[in-house]
N, C-alpha and C positions, 0 to 999 in steps of 0.2 A: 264345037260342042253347043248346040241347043239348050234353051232351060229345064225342057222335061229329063233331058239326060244329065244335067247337073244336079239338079233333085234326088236323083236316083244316087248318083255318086256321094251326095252332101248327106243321105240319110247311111250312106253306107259309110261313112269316114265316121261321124259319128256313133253309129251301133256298134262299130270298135273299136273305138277309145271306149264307151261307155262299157262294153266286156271288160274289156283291159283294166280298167279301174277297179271295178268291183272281183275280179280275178285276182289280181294285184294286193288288194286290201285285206284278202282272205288269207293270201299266201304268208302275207307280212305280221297279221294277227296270229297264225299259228307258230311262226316261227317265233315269234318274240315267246309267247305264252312256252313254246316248249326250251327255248334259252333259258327264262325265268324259274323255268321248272326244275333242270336241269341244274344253275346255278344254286338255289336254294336246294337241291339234296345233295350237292356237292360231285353231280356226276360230270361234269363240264373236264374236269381235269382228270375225271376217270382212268385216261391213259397214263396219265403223267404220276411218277413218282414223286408225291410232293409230300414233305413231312413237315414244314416249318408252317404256320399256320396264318401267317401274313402273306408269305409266297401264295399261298390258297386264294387269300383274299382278293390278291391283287389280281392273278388268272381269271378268278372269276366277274371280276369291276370287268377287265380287260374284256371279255367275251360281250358283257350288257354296254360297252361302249361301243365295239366295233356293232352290235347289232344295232343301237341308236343312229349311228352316224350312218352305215350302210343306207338306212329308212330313210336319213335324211336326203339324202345324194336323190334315191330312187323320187321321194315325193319333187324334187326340184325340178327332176326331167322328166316328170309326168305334169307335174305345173306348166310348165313349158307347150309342150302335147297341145293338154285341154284348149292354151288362149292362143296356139299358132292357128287352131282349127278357127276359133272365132274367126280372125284377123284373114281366113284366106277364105274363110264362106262368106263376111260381106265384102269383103274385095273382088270376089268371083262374080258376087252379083253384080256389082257395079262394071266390071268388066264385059261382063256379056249383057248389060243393060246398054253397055254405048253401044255395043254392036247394032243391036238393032235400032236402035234410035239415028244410028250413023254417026258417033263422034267416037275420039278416042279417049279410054281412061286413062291410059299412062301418061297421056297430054296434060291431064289435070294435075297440078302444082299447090295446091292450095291441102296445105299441114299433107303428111303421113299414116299408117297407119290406118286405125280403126276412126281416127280423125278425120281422114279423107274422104275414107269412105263414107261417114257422116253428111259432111257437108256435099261429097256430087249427088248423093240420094238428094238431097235438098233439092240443091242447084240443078242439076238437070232433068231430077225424074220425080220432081216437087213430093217425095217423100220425107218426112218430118220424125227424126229417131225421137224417141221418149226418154228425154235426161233425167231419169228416176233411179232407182237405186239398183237397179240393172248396170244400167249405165256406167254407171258413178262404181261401183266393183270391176267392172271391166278397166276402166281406166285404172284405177286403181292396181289390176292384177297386170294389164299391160308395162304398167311402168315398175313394176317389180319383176316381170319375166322380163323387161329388156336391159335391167340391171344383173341379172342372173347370167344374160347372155352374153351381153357385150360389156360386163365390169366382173367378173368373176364370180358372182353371189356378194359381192359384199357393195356398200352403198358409197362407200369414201370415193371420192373423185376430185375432190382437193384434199391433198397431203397436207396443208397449211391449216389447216381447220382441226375441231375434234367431230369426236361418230356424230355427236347432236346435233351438230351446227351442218351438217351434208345436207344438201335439197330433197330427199327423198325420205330420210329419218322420219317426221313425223307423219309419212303414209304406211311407215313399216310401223313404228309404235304405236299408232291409232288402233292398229288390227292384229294386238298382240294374239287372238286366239289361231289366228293363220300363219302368221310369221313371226318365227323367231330370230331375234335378234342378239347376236355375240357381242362381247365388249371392245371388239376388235371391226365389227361393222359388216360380219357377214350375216348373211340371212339365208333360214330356212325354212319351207312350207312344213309346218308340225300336223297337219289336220286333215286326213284323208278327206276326211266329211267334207268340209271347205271346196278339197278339189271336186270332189262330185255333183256338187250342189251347185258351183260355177259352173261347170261342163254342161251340164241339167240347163240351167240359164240360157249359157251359149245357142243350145242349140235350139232351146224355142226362138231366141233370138233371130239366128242364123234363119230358122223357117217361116216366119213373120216377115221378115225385109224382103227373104224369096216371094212368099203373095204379094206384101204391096208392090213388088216391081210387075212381076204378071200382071196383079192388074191394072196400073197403071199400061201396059202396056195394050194391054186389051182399050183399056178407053182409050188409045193415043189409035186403035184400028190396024196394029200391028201384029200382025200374025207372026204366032212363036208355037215348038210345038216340045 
């Protein structure tokens, strides 16, 4: 793959997720609004013969819970989505940057992740990432998607400890407006907004590292197409 055809591909992985989100958002907005609606005129249990008027209640708690918790599951694996995309558009870059430069990426050892890729833009293709508050969410959103993935959504990782005292708690409750946090130590993306507005991020990101390496590779005299 060439960079002009990863371009092509990078803006097309992005336009949908970016669908997908705001599709998704609209879906989720209507559904809760007509749950709500639904509950509140008591039509929710409409089928159900129900005469005792706590049974009622509880039907209807039950219906606004499963639709909470549904939203919540969906924003986790959309969270997920939005920062896998980050994480494989500057690794791409950096992969087909050694190409042409003639070294290998996968050779490179030095940290993981979106950290890697950091530092070889550096190190080989004297590209310099801006640790701003771009940045600084990404890491941030990194290390909360990789506890969603490989710790089951929840932060505990020592059983010996309480939810406070785990390494990751004070990145989860700094950013109560995005994650929420149980008393049990899972966490969940509450804030479509959030995800959008990250993704939004990403992929100016994602298309900024793709010029500086073009040009960089144009000054280095290397033809790419």
């Amino acid at each position: 793959m060439d960079y002009g055809r990863f371009q092509q591909l990078a803006r097309l992985q992005y336009g949908n997720i970016n669908d997908y989100i705001k599709q998704l958002k609209t879906f989720l907005e209507e559904k809760a609004e007509r749950v709500n609606k639904a509950s509140n005129e008591g039509e929710v249990i409409a089928s159900i013969d129900v005469t005792d008027s706590d049974m009622n209640d509880l039907l209807n708690d039950l219906v606004k819970w499963s639709d909470v918790n549904s939203k919540q599951f969906i924003y986790n694996a959309l969270f997920i989505k939005t920062n896998s995309f980050l994480e494989w558009g500057l690794i791409e870059s950096c992969r087909l940057g050694a190409i042409y430069i003639g070294d290998k990426f996968i050779e490179y050892n030095k940290d993981r992740g979106i950290d890697k890729a950091k530092n070889y833009l550096q190190e080989k293709l004297n590209i310099t990432i801006n640790s701003g508050k771009e940045w600084s969410r990404f890491k941030v959103n990194q290390d909360v998607r990789n506890m969603i993935v490989h710790n089951g959504s929840n932060i505990v990782v020592d059983y010996t400890k309480d939810v406070k005292d785990q390494p990751i708690y004070k990145t989860v409750i700094t950013n109560k407006k995005a994650f929420y946090l149980t008393e049990t130590g899972f966490v969940y993306i509450n804030d479509m907004d959030y995800i959008q507005e990250s993704h939004n991020w990403a992929v100016d990101f994602v298309q900024q590292t793709l010029d500086a390496v073009t040009n960089e590779l144009k000054k280095r005299g290397i033809r790419w197409t």
